[in-house]
C-alpha positions as CSV (number, residue, x, y, z in Angstrom):
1,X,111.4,93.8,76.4
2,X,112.4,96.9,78.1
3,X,114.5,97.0,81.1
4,X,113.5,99.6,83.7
5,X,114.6,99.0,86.9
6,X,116.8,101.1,88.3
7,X,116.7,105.3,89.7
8,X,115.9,108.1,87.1
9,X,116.7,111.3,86.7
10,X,113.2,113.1,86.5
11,X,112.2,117.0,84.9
12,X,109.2,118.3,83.6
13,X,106.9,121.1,83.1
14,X,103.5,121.3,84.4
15,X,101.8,123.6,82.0
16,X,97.7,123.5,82.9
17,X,96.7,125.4,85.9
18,X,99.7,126.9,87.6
19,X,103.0,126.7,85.9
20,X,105.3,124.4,87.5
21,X,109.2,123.4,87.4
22,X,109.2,119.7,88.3
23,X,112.6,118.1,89.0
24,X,112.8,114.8,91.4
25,X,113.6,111.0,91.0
26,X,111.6,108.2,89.2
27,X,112.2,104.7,91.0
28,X,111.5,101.6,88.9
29,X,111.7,99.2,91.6
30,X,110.2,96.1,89.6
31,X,109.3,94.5,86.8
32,X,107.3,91.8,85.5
33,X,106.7,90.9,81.6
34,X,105.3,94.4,80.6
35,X,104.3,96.0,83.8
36,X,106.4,97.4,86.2
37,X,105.7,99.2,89.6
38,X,107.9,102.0,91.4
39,X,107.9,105.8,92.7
40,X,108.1,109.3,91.8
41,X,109.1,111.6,94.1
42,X,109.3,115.5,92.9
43,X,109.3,119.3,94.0
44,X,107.2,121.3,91.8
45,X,108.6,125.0,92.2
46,X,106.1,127.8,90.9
47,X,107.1,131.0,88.8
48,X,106.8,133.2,92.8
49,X,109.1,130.6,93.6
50,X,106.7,128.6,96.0
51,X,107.1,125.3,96.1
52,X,105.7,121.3,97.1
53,X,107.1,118.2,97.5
54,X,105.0,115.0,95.8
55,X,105.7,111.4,96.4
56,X,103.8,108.5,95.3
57,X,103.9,104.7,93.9
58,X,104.3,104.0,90.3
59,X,101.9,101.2,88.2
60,X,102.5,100.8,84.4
61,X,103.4,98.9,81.4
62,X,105.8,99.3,78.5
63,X,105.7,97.5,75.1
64,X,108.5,97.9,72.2
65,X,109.5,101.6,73.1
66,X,106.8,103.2,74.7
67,X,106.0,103.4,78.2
68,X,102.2,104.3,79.9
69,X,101.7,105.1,83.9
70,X,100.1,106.2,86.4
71,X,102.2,108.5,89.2
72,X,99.9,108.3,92.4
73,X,101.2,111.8,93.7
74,X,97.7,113.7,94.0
75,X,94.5,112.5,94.6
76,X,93.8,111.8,91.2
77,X,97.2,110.1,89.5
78,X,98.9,111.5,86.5
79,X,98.9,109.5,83.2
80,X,102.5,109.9,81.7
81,X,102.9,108.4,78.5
82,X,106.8,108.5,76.9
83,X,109.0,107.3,74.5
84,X,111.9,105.2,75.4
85,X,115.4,106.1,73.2
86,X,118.6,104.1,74.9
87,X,118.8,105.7,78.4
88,X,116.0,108.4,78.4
89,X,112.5,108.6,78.3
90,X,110.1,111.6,76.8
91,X,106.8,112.4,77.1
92,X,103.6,113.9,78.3
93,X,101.5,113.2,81.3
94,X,97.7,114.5,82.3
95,X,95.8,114.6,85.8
96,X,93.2,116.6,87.6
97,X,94.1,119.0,90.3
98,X,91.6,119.6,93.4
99,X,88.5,120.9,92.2
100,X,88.6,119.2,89.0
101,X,91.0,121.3,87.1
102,X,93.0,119.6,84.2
103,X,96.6,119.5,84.5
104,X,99.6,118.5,82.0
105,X,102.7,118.9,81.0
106,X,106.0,117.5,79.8
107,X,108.5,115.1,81.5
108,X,112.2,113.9,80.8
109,X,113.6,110.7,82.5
110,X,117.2,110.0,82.2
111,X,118.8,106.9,83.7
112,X,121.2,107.5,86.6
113,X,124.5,106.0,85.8
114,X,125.4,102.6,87.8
């Protein structure tokens, strides 16, 4: 079983649309069997150097080493799907901007120390 809970260091890349630097925390907050439930909260900073803040909840599961979720920080969440190795997690995630654009990208969690 994997143990989650517990603060995250979180980066990615949002690739589709508009480029985007995304840098913020991942909050597993709890866990039950395989699902778990938390938040993501993240500044994505564009290549003119604007930037937004997005905050949401956090609804997944994880089996063996692999984690799937949904970040509720648009109007339509963004799928991540990542590998779990010790203390970090990789992966790629998927959503739809406004006005039913595709988005995706990359993402890197790493495990704040205790």
């Amino acid at each position: 079983m994997l143990r989650l809970t517990g603060a995250w260091n979180y980066t990615g890349v949002q690739t589709g649309a508009v480029r985007e630097n995304l840098v913020g925390q991942l909050r597993i907050l709890s866990e039950s069997g395989s699902t778990f439930q938390g938040r993501l909260d993240i500044v994505g900073t564009n290549e003119a150097g604007g930037s937004r803040v997005m905050t949401g909840s956090v609804t997944g599961s994880g089996e063996s080493d692999v984690v799937d979720f949904d970040a509720h920080v648009e109007a339509a969440p963004r799928r991540h799907v990542g590998q779990v190795v010790a203390d970090t997690i990789t992966g790629t995630w998927v959503g739809s901007a406004p006005g039913g654009a595709v988005v995706s990208g990359t993402f890197r969690a790493e495990r704040e120390s205790q």
